[in-house]
N, C-alpha and C positions, 0 to 999 in steps of 0.2 A: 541452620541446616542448609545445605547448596544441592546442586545436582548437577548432573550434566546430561545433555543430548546428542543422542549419536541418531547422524540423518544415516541412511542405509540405503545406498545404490548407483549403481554406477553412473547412471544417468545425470545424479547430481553432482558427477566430476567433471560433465561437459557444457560447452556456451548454450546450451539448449532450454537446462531445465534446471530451477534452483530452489530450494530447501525453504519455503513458507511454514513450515509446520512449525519451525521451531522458533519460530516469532511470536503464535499464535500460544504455543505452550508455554514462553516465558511469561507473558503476562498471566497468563491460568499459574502458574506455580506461583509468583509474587503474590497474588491475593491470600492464598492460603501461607505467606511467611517465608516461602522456599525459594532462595535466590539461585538461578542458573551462572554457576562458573564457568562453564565450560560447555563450548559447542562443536562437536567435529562431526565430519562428511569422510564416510569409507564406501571404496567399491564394494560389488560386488565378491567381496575374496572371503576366504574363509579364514586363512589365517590373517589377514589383517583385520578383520572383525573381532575375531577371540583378541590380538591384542588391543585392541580400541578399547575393546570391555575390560580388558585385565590394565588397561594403564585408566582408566576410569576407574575403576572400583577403589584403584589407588590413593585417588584423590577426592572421590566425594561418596555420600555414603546411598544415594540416589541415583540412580541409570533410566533416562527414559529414553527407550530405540522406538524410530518411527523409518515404518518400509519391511522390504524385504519378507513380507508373510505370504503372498502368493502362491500359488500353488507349481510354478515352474523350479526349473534347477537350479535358476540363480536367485530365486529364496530362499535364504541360507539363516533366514535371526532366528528363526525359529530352533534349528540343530545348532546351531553357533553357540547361544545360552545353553541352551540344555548341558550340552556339553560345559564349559567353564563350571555351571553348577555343578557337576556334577551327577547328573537326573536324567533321568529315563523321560521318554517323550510316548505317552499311550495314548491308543485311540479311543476318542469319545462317540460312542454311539447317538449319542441326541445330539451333538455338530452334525455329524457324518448326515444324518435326515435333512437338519435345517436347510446345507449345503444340498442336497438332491432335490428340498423344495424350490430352494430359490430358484434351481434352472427349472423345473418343471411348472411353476408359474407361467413362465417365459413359452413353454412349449418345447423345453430343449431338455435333452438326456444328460445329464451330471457328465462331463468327461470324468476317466479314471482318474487322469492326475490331481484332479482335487481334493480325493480324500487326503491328502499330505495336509490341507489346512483342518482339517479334525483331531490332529495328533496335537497333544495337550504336554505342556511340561508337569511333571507331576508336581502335587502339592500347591499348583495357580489356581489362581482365583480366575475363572474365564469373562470376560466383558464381552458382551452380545455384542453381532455386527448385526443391525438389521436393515442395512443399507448394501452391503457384500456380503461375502463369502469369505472373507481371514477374521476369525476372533481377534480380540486385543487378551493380554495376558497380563496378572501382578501376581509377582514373587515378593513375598515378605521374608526375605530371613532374620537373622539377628542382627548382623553386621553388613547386609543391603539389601535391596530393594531395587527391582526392576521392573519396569514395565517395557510392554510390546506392545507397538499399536503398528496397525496398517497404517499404506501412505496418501491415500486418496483422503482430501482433509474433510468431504463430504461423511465419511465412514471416521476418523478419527475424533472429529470434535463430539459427536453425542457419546461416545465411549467415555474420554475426558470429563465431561460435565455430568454425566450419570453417575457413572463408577470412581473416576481413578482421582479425582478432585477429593471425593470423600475419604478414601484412604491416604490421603496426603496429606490430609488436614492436621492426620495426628501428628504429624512429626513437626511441623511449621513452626518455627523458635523465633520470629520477629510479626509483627504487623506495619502492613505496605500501604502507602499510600501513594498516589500520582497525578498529577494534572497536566497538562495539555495546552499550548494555543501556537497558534500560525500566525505568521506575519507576512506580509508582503511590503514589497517597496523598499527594503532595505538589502544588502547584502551580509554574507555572514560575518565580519570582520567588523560591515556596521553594526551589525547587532550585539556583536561581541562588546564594542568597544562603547557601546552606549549604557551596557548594564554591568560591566567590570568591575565597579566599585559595586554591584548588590553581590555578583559571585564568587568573588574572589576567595578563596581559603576557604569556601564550604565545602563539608565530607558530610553530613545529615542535615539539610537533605543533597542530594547529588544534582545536578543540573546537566542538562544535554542539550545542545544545539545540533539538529541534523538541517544542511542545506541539499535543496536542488534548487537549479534555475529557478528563476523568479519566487523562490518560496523557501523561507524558516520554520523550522519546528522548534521550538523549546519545549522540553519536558523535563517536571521535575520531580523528583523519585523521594521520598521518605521513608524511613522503618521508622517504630517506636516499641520498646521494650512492654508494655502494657497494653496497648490500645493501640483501634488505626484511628481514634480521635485522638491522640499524642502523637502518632505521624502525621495526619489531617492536619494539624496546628500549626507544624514544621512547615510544610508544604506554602501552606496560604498565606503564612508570615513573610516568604519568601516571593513570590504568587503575586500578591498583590503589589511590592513593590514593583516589579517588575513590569507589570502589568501598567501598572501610573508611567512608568517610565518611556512605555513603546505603544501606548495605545491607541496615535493616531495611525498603526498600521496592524493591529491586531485583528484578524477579519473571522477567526473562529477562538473559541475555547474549548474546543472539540478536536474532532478528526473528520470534522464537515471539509468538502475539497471547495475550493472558491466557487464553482458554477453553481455549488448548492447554496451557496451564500447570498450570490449574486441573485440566483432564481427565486429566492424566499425576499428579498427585497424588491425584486420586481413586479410578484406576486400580491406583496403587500399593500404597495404602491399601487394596481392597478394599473401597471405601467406596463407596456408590450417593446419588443426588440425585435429588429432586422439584423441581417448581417451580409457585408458583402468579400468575399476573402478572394486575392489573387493566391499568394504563394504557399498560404498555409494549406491551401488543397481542399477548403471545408475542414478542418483540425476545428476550427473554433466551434463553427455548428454544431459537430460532432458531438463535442464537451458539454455544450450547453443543452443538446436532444437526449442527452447520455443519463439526464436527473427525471425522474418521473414527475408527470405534471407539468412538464415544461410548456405542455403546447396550449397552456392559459397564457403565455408571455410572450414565448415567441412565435413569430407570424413569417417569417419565413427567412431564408440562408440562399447565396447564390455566389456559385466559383465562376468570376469571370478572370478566366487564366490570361484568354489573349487577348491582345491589343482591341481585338474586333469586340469581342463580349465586352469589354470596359466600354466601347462606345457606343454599340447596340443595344444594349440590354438597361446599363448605368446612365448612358446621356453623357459619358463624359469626352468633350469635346478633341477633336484627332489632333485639331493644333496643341491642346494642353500637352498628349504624348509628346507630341513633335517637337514641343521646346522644350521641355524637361524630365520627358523620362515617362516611363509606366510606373517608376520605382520614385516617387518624390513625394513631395507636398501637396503640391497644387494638386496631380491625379488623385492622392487620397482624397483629398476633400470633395473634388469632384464625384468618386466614387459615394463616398458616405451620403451626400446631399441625394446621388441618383435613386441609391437603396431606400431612403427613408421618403423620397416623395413617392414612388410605385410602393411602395407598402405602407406611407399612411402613419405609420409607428411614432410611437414615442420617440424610443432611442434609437439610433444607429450605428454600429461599427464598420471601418473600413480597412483590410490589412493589406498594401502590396509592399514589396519585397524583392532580396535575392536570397534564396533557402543553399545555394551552392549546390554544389561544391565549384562548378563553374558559374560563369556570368557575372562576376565582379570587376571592376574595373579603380585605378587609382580614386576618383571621387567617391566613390558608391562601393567599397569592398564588399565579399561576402559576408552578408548577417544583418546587410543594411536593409531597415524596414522600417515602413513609415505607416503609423498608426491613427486613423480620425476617429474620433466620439461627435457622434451628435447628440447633445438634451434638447431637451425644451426651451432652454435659453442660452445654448451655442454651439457650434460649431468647429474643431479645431484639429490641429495634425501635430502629431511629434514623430520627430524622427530616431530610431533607434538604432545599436552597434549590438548584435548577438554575438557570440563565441560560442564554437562548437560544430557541431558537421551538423548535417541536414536536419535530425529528428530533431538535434537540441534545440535549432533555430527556430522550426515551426512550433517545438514546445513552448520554448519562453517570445515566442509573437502573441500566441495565445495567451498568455499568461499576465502577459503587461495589457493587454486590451481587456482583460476581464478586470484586470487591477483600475485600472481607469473610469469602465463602467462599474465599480465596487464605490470606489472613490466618490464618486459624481451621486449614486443614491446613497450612500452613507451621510454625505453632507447637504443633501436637495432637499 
């Protein structure tokens, strides 16, 4: 059984705003058996909406549209379906209240144009919004099946998990299983080329490597015709080699991000962190204040951008700039050493850098960043080459300094 997803709105045809729902529903459809073929993004139009639906129905026997239920004019999925069906769209008195309560909780008068989300296709099943004002909707016919959900994924996932999960169930012709881990330290070409002899010519279970900067995902996907403990089997036979294979860089089995990783072993340890960042702006701080709990580990964060703060604030000597740079070795180490005696801490990080797009130079291009770790038993700087414009360089500066401090408590 397959399905497809139609995102609905114009919004999600610009740089602005992009289609999350329909991540969150492929993994909800694979648990109940139902694999997503097909994923497309239409404006706001009406006629491109009727044929989005009618070249869908083509191909799969399942339509889930998410958007477009709102009560303005360019929410159009609500009359778009109706029509294709064939069906009338009536008003429901017990929406039409609900919708007049929710504003009036609020202290606000129902505007008129919201009765438009009360109008029902006939013969739906209605799924309560009790978060907004657009119901969600499932049509069961004989030869498909549609849902409508709102696009606010606050309003759409308890629709999902209450209602439309259960009637999905029925149709679901395989059992899915999946597992998960992150890697760091490696690129993706290395990682490819270290486990090629486990995936080579597998189709059950399926394998995916997704890269960004500093970070792999492997995930591996299984069906089984009886059971998701005959998928489960596929999965972990597969799983576990891999897993032996790349373990000394394997930092979740999850979808934990590394600062959670990192924080849960600091935590554990008993161990507290500074941090002193030139170029990343505080990006690292951020990451690591960003996990709840953090502030049992970390003791504090400090942007010293300019030359002066490096040597006001860190102790780090004017002749060090003077002879080789704010952006070097020597200064990182200076810098980490500064942070972690005014704070006393266990660990400390130091990151200066050139983030660009300017201020590179033949020795030191742009991306060049030099990174110190202090533990408990040393001290040290590496210097690194980023690729990519600004956000990527400050991403993966962070990225290799948490890898560093991941590294050092993994192994301490």
């Amino acid at each position: 059984m397959r399905a497809e997803i139609i995102a609905v709105g114009s919004e999600l045809l610009t740089p602005y705003k992009i289609d999350t729902n329909s991540l969150y529903l492929t993994e909800k459809l694979m648990e109940v058996g139902i694999k997503v073929a097909y994923k497309t993004v239409v404006g706001d139009n009406r006629e491109d909406l009727y044929k989005a639906i009618k070249d869908a129905s083509r191909r799969v026997p399942i339509i889930i549209l998410t958007g477009g239920l709102g009560p303005t004019e360019d929410d159009i999925t609500r009359e778009v379906v109706a029509n294709f069906l064939k069906k009338e769209l009536i008003l429901k008195e017990e929406i039409l209240e609900k919708i007049k309560r929710h504003f009036e909780v609020r202290g606000i008068k129902m505007p008129e144009i919201n009765i438009r989300q009360a109008f029902v296709i006939e013969g739906a099943l209605v799924m309560e919004n009790n978060v907004g004002t657009a119901p969600g909707l499932w049509i069961d016919e004989e030869k498909i099946k549609i849902a409508l959900l709102p696009g606010p994924p606050k309003e759409l996932k308890p629709m999902v998990e209450n209602v439309l999960i259960k009637e999905l169930q029925k149709y679901g012709s395989y059992h899915y299983f999946s597992r998960t881990m992150r890697i760091v330290g490696l690129t993706e070409s290395e990682t490819e080329e270290k486990i090629e002899d486990i995936i080579s010519g597998l189709k059950n279970p399926w394998i995916n490597i997704l890269a960004i900067p500093g970070q792999i995902e492997i995930n591996i996907l299984a069906r089984g015709k009886n059971s998701v403990a005959e998928a489960e089997d596929r999965v972990n036979e597969v799983f576990e080699k891999i897993a032996e294979r790349l373990k000394e860089h394997i930092f979740t089995y999850g979808k934990e991000k590394l600062e959670e990783v990192v924080g849960k072993l600091l935590r554990e340890r008993g161990k507290t962190l500074s941090i002193a960042e030139s170029c990343t702006g505080g990006y690292l701080a951020h990451r690591i204040t960003d996990i709840p709990g953090s502030s049992e580990y970390f003791e504090r964060g400090v942007v010293t951008y300019s030359n002066e703060a490096k040597i006001e604030i860190l102790g780090v000597n004017k002749e060090t700039i003077e002879n080789h740079g704010a952006v070097s070795k020597e200064t990182a180490l200076e810098m980490v050493t500064g942070i972690k005696k005014i704070s006393g801490t266990d660990y400390a990080i130091a990151i200066t850098g050139i983030a660009g797009p300017s201020g590179g130079t033949k020795e030191k291009p742009v991306g060049t960043v030099y990174i110190a770790l202090s533990t408990p038993e040393e001290t040290s700087a590496f210097r690194y080459r980023f690729i990519g414009d600004r956000e990527k360089i400050k991403w993966q500066s962070t990225q290799q300094a948490l890898y560093l401090l991941w590294k050092s408590l993994k192994n301490g």
